[in-house]
C-alpha positions as CSV (number, residue, x, y, z in Angstrom):
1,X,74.9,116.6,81.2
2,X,76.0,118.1,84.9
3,X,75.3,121.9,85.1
4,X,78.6,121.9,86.9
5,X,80.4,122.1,83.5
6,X,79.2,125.7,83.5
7,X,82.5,127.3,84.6
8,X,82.3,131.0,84.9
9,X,79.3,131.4,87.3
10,X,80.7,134.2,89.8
11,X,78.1,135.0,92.9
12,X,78.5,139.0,94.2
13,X,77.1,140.3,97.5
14,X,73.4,140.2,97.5
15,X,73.8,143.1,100.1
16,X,75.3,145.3,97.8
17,X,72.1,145.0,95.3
18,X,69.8,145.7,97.9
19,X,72.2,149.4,99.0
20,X,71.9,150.1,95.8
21,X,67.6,149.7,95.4
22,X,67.6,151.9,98.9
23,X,69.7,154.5,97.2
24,X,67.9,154.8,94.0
25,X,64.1,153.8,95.0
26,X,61.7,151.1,93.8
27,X,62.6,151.1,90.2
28,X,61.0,148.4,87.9
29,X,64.1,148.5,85.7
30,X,66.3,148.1,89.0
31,X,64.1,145.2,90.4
32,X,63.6,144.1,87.0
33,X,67.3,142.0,87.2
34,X,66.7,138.6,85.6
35,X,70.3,136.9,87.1
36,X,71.2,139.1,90.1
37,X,73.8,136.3,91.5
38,X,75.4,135.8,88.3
39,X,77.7,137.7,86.1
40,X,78.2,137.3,82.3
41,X,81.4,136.0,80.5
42,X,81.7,139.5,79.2
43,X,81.8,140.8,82.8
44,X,84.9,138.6,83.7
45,X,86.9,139.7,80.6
46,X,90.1,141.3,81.1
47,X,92.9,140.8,83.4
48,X,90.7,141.6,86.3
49,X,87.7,139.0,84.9
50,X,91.1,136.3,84.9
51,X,92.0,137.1,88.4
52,X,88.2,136.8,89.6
53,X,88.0,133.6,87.7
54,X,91.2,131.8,88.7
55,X,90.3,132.7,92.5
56,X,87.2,131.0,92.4
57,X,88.5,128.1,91.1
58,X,90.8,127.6,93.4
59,X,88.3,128.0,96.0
60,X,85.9,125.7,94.5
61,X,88.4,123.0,94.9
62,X,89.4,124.2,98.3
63,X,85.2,123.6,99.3
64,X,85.2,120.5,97.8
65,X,88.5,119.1,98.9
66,X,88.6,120.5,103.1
67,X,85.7,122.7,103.2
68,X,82.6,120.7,103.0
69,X,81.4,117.6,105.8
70,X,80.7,115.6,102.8
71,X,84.3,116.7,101.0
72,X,86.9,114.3,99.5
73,X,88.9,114.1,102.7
74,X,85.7,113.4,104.8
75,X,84.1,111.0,102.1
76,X,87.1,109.3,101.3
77,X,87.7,108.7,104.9
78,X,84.6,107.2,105.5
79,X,85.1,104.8,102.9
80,X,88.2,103.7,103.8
81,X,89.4,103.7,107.9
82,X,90.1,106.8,109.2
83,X,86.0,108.2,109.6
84,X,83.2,105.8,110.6
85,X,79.5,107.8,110.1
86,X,77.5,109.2,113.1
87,X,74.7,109.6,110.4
88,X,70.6,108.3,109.4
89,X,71.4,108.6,105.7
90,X,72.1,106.2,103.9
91,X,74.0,108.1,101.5
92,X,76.3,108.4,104.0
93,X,76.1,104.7,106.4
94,X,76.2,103.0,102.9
95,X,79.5,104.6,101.9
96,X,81.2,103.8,105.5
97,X,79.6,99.8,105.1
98,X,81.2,99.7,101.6
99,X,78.2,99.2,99.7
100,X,77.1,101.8,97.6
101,X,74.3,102.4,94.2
102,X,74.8,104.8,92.2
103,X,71.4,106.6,92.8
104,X,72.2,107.1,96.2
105,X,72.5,110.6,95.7
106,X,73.2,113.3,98.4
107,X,76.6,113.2,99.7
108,X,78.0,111.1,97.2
109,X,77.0,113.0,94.6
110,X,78.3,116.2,95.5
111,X,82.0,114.9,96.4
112,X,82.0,113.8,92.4
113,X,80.0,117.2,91.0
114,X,82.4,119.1,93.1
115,X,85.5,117.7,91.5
116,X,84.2,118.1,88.0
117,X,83.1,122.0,88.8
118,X,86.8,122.3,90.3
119,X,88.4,121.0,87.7
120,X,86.1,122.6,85.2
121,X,86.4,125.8,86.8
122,X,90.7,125.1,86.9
123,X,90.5,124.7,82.8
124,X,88.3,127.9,82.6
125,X,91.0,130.0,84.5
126,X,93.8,128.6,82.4
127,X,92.3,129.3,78.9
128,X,90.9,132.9,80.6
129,X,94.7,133.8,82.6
130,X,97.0,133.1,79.2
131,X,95.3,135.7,76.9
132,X,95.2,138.8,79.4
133,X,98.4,137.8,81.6
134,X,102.5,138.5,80.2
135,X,104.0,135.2,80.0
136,X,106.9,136.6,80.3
137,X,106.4,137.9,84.0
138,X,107.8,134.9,86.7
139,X,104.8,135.9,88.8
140,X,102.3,135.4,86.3
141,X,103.7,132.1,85.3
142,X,103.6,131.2,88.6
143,X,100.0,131.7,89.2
144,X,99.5,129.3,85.9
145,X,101.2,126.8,87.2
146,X,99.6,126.7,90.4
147,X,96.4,126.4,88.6
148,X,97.9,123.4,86.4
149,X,98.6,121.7,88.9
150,X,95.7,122.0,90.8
151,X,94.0,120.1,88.3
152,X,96.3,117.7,87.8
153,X,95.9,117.2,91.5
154,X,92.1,117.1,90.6
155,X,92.7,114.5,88.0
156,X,94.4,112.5,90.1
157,X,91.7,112.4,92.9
158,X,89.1,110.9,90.4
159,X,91.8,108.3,90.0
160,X,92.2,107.5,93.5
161,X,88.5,107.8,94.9
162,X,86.4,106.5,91.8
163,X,85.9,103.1,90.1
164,X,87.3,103.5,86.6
165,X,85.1,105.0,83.7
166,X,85.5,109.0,84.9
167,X,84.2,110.8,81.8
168,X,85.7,114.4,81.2
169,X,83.0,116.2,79.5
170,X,83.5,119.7,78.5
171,X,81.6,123.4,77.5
172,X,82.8,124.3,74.1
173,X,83.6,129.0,73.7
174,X,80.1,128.8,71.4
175,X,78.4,127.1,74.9
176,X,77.7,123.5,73.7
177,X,78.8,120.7,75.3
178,X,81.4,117.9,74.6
179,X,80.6,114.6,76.4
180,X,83.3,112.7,77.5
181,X,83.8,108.9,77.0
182,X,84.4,106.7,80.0
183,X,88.7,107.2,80.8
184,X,90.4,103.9,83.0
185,X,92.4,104.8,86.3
186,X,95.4,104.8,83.9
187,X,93.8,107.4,81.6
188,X,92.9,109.4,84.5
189,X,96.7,109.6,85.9
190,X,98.3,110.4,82.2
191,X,95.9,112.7,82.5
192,X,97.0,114.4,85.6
193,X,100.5,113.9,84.9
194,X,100.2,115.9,81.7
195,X,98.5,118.8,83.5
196,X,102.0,118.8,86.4
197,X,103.9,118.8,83.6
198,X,102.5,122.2,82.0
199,X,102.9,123.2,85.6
200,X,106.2,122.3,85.9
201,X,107.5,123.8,82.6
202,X,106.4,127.4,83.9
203,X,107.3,127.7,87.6
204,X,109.8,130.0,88.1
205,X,109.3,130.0,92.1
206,X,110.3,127.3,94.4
207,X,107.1,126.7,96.1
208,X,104.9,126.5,93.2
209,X,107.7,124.3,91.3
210,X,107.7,122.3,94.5
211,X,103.8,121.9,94.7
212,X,103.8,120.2,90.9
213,X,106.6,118.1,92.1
214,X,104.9,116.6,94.4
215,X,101.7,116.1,93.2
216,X,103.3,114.2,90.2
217,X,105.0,112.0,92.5
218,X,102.1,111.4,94.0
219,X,100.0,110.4,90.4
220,X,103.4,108.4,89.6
221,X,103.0,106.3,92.7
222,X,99.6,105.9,92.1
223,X,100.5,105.0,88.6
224,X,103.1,102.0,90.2
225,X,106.1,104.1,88.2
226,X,107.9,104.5,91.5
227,X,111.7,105.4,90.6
228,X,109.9,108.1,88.1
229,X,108.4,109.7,91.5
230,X,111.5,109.6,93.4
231,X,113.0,111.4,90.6
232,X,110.0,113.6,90.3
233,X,110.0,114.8,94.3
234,X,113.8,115.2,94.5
235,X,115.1,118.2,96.1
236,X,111.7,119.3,97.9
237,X,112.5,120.0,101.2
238,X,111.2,118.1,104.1
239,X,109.8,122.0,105.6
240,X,107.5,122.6,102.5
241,X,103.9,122.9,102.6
242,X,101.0,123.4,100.4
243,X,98.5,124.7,102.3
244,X,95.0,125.5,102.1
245,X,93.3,127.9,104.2
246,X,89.8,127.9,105.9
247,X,87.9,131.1,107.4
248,X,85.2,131.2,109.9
249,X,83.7,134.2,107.4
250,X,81.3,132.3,105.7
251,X,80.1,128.7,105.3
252,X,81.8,128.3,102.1
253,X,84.8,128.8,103.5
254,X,85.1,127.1,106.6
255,X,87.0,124.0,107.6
256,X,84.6,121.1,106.4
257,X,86.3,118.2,108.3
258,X,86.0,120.2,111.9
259,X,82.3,121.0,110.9
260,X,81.7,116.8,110.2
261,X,83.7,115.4,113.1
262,X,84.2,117.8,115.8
263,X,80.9,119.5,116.8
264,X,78.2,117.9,118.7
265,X,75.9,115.7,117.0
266,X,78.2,115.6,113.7
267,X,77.3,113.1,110.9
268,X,80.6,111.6,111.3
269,X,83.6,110.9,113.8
270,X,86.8,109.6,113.7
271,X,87.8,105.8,114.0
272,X,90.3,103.5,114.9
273,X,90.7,99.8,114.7
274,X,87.3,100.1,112.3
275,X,86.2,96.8,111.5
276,X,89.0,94.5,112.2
277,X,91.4,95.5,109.6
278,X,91.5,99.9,110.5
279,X,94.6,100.9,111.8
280,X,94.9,101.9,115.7
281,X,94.8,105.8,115.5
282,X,93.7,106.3,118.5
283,X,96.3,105.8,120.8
284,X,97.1,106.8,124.3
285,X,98.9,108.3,124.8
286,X,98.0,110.2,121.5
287,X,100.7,110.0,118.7
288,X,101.2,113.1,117.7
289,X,100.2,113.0,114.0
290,X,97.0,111.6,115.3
291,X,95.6,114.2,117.4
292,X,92.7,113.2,119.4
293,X,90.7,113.5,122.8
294,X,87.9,111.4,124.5
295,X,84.4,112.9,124.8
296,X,80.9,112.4,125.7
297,X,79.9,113.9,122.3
298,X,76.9,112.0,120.5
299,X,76.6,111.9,116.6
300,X,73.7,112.9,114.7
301,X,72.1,109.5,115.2
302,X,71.6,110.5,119.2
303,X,72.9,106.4,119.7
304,X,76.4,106.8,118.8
305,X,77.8,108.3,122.0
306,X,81.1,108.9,123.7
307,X,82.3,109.8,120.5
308,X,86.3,110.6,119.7
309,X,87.3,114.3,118.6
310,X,90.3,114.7,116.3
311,X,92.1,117.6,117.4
312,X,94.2,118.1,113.9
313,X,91.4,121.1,112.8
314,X,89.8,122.2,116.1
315,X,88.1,124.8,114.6
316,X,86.5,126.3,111.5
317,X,89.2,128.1,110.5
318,X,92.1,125.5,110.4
319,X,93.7,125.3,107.7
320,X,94.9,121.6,105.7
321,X,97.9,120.8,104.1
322,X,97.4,119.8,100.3
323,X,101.2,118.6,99.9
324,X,104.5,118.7,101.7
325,X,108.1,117.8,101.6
326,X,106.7,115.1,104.3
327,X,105.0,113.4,101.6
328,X,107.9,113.8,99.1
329,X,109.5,112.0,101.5
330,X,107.8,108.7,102.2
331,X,107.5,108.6,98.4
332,X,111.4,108.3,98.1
333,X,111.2,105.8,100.9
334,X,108.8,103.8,98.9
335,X,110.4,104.0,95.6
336,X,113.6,102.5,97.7
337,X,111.5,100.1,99.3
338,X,111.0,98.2,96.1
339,X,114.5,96.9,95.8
340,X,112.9,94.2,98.2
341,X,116.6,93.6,99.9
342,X,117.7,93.7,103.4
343,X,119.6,96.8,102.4
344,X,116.6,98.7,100.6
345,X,114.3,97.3,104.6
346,X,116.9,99.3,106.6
347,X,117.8,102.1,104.7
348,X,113.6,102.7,104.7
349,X,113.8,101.8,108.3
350,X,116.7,105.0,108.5
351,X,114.3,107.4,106.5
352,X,111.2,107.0,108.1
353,X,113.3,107.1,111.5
354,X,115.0,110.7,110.1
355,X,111.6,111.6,109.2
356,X,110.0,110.7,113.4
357,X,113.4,113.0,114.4
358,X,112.8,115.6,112.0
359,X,108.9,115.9,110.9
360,X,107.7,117.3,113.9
361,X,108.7,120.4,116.4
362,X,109.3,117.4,119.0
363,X,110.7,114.0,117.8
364,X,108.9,110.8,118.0
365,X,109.9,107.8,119.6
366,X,112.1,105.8,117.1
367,X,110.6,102.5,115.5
368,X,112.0,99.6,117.4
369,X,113.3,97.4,114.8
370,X,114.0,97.3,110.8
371,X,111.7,94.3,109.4
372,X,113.5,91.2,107.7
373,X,110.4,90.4,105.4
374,X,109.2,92.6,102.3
375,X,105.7,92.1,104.0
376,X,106.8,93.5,107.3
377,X,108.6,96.5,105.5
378,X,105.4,97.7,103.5
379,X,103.2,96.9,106.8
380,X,105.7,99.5,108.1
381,X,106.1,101.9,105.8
382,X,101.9,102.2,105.0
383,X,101.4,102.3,108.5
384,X,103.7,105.2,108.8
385,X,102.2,107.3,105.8
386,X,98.5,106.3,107.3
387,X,99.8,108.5,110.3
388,X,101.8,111.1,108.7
389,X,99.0,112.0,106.1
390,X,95.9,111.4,108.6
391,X,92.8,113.0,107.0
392,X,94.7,114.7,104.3
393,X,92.6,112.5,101.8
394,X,95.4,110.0,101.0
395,X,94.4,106.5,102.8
396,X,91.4,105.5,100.0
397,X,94.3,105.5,97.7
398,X,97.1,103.8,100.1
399,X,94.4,101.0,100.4
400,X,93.9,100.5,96.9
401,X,97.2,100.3,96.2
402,X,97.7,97.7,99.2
403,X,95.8,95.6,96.7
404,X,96.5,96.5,93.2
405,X,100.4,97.1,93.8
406,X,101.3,95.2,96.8
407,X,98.9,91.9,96.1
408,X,96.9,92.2,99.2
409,X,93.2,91.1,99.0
410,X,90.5,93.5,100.0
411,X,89.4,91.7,102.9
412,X,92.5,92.2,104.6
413,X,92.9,95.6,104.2
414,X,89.6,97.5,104.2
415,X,87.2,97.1,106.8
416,X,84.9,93.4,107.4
417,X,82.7,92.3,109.7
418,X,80.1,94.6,111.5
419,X,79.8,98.0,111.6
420,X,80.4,99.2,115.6
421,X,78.3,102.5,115.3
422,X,75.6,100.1,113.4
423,X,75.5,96.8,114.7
424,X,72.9,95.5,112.5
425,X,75.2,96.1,109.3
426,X,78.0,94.4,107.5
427,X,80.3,95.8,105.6
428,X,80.4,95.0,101.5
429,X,83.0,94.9,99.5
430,X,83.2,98.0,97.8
431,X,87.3,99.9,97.3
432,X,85.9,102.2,95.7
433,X,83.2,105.3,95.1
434,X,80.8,104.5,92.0
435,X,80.4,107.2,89.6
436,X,76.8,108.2,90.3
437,X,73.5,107.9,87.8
438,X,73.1,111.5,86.3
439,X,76.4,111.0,84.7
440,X,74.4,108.5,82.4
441,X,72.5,111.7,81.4
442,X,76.1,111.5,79.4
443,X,75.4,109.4,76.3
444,X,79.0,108.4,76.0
445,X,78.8,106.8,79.2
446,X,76.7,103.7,80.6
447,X,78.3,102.9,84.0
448,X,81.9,102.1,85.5
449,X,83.8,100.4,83.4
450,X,85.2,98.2,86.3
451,X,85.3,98.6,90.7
452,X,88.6,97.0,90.9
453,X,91.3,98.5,93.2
């Protein structure tokens, strides 16, 4: 069973320990502390203890999410055709190749154990925040919502990274644990759905009420219920953002994508045109959305050289959008799309055109023609969310979806052939993370239950 499950671990200033030994002297009962980095349950009770506890968990997720090199946006990436690995490790090369074990370990590991402990930690600041906090006050309903959502957001990850089988174990109040059993894709987005929807039934301000609304349109999507996410993202406006913010404080809270594909001998880079099916980012001149500049940066493996640098976090402190009314957006576009007329082609052709007029401080250059095949008109439309949502962790999903919604085959969507920055490796056929060995120390679960998209 993962130690991650263990929810209510709050680390406190080492600094502030050792003030206090200078102060008082060498004490035995002072340097006699058996858990200096860790305070009890009984410590966080209280409103205070709720606050503490909710903040950290909406941190964890931010670290696992933007603010790790190995974090979903990074990983997922690199598994699908955004991020192509600089790296020696083959936890790493073997994700980008799409051929992964499950006792790889390393990075991919620690994109899964940092999901659970988010969404472990999400669950502990609900059940702390209700008892202590007024339900009757808009702004503490507010902050519970935000937190329900953010795990429903967290469900909905595992949905869109992982194979299915995604156990939910939990810690039960007398400290024993309650394995999970192996939940399919479909479980995982009920799931997630069901966690908006307590969101949703206590926002009181727009902003939080908007930031469930489009994370359930996104799980609907995912979920192939597209007129229900229409409806659910109506009324968000185009301006709205969800935003996550990044520090250059401490490592914990820096911007993890800058760290793994900016710097100078980084583990990854950006791509473009990877392996024969990845979409051209990297244009020139740059499309806006897509932010880049050419370098003569090298990547951690000293033979990948004259590396790309994204320029959408160009430093450690950039912040990433979670969700936005840009994304409500291209989710009403698709829901339309599936009409499959020439009426439903051009009125998606209109809103993805209001969107390149609108979207930005400075307008993009209109697309040139509406398409007159179904094919054409997703091409389009897929094409256009690949740029709009660029390394906001979305693609690994669009792909799948290519294939389970749209009846693509994985070898034309994800990438084939050879690696470029390994050119003694092919690519597998992997759409999809593997949930990795210790989860078998679960005895409820022996292994995915399928990889399919």
């Amino acid at each position: 069973m993962h130690s991650y499950l263990n929810a209510r671990r709050v680390r406190t200033l080492v600094s502030s320990v050792a003030a206090a030994v200078a102060m008082v002297g060498c004490s035995s009962k002072i340097l006699g502390v058996d858990t200096p980095d860790v305070l009890s349950a009984t410590a966080l009770s209280g409103s205070l203890g709720a606050t503490t506890i909710r903040n950290g968990a909406l941190q964890d997720f931010t670290v696992t999410f933007s603010g790790s090199q190995d974090g979903f946006i990074v990983s997922t990436g690199n598994m699908g055709d955004e991020v192509q690995t600089s790296d020696t490790f083959a936890d790493r090369y073997f994700t980008d190749g799409r051929r992964q074990t499950d006792v790889l370990g390393g990075a991919t590991n620690s994109t899964y154990n940092g999901l659970h402990l988010a969404r472990a930690d999400l669950t502990s600041a609900i059940l702390a925040w209700v008892p202590v906090k007024s339900a009757t006050v808009a702004a503490v309903k507010d902050s519970l919502s935000e937190l329900y959502t953010m795990r429903g957001v967290t469900e909905n990850l595992f949905a869109e990274a992982y194979c299915s089988g995604v156990p939910f174990s939990i810690v039960k109040a007398d400290g024993s644990f309650a394995y999970g059993s192996a939940q399919t894709t479909a479980q995982l987005l009920t799931a997630s759905v069901a966690s908006i929807d307590s969101a949703l039934a206590l926002a009181t301000g727009v902003s939080y009420k908007s930031f469930a609304q489009v994370a359930k349109g996104r799980a609907l999507l995912n979920a192939g219920q597209f007129a229900a996410a229409a409806a659910a993202v109506a009324g968000v406006a185009t301006t709205y953002k969800y935003t996550l913010y990044h520090s250059v404080a401490t490592g914990r809270q820096q911007n993890g994508i800058y760290n793994g594909t900016f710097v100078a001998g980084s583990r990854y880079t950006v791509g473009t045109r990877e392996g024969t099916n990845g979409l051209d980012y990297l244009t020139t001149p740059a499309d806006p959305r897509v932010p880049w500049t050419a370098s003569t940066r090298s990547g951690f493996d000293g033979t990948s050289r004259n590396l790309p640098v994204e320029q959408k976090y160009p430093a450690q402190g950039s912040s990433v959008v979670l969700a936005d009314g840009i994304e409500a957006r291209l989710i009403e576009a698709e829901a339309r799309l599936q009409g499959a007329t020439q009426g439903d082609r051009d009125a998606v052709f209109a809103l993805l055109n209001t969107l390149r007029a609108t979207g930005l401080t400075t307008a993009i250059a209109a697309l040139p023609a509406s398409p007159t095949t179904q094919a054409a008109a997703v091409d389009m439309l897929f094409k256009e969310r690949a740029f709009w949502l660029w390394l906001t962790g979305h693609r690994l999903g669009d792909m799948r979806r290519l294939i389970r919604q749209y009846g693509r085959t994985a070898a034309t969507v994800f990438p084939v052939g050879t690696l470029a920055l390994r050119p003694g490796d092919t690519y597998g056929t992997d759409v999809n993370f593997i949930i990795p060995f210790p989860e078998k120390n679960n005895p409820q679960f022996t292994g995915c239950l399928d990889r399919n998209p």
